[in-house]
N, C-alpha and C positions, 0 to 999 in steps of 0.2 A: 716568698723569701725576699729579702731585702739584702744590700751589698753588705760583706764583712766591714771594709774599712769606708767609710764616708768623712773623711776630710775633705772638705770643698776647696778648702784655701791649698795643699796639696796637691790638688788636682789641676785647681790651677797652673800654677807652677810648672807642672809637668807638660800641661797644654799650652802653652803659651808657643814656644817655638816653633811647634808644627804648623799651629794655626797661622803664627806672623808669614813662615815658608809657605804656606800653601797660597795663603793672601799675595805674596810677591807671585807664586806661581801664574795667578790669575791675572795680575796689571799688568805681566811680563807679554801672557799672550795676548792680553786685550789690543797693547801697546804695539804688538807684532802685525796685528788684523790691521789697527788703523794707519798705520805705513806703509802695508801692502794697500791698503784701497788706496789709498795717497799717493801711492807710488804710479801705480795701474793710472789712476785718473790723471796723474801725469805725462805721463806717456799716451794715453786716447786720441786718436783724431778728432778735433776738435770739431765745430759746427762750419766755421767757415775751411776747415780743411776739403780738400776734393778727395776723400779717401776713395771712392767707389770708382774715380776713371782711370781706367785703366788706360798705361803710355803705350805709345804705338812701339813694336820692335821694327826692328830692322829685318827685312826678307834675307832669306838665304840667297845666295847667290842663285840665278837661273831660276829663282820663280816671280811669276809675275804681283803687281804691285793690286792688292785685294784691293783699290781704294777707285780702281779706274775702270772704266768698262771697253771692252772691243765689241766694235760691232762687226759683221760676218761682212765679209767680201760681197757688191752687189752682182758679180758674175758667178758666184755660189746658186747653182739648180734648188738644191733645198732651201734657202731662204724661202718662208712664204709662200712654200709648197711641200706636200704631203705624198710621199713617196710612197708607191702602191708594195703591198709586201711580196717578197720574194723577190726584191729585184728591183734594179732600176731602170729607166726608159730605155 
């Protein structure tokens, strides 16, 4: 079976505006994608950024400072010695 009406030029006509709206439809998002990636890449830590180090915070009050070491008192028994179980001397 073949179409009742075949006007080509018609058809045209009729197709035109969906076609040109659909066309805008596509440049609209394409146009959306490449200002988002634009955008993104803007905003990226760059190569010589230091994105990866993390800044030191400030300790809370009353705790000590992670950066420094104590060493144990040398009149401390347990320094340097192993304390038999159950008890001490």
């Amino acid at each position: 079976m073949s179409a009742p009406r075949t006007n080509i030029e018609a058809q045209k006509r009729r197709h035109v505006a969906p076609l040109v709206g659909m066309l805008a439809v596509v440049v609209f998002a394409v146009g959306l994608i490449l200002w988002w990636l634009t955008d993104e890449s803007a905003e990226a830590p760059g190569p010589t950024d230091d994105a990866t180090a993390v800044e030191p915070t400030a300790a809370a009050p009353g705790t000590p400072d992670p950066t420094t070491t104590v060493d144990p008192a040398p009149s401390d028994p347990a320094v340097g010695q192993q304390q038999p179980p159950g008890g001490s001397n």
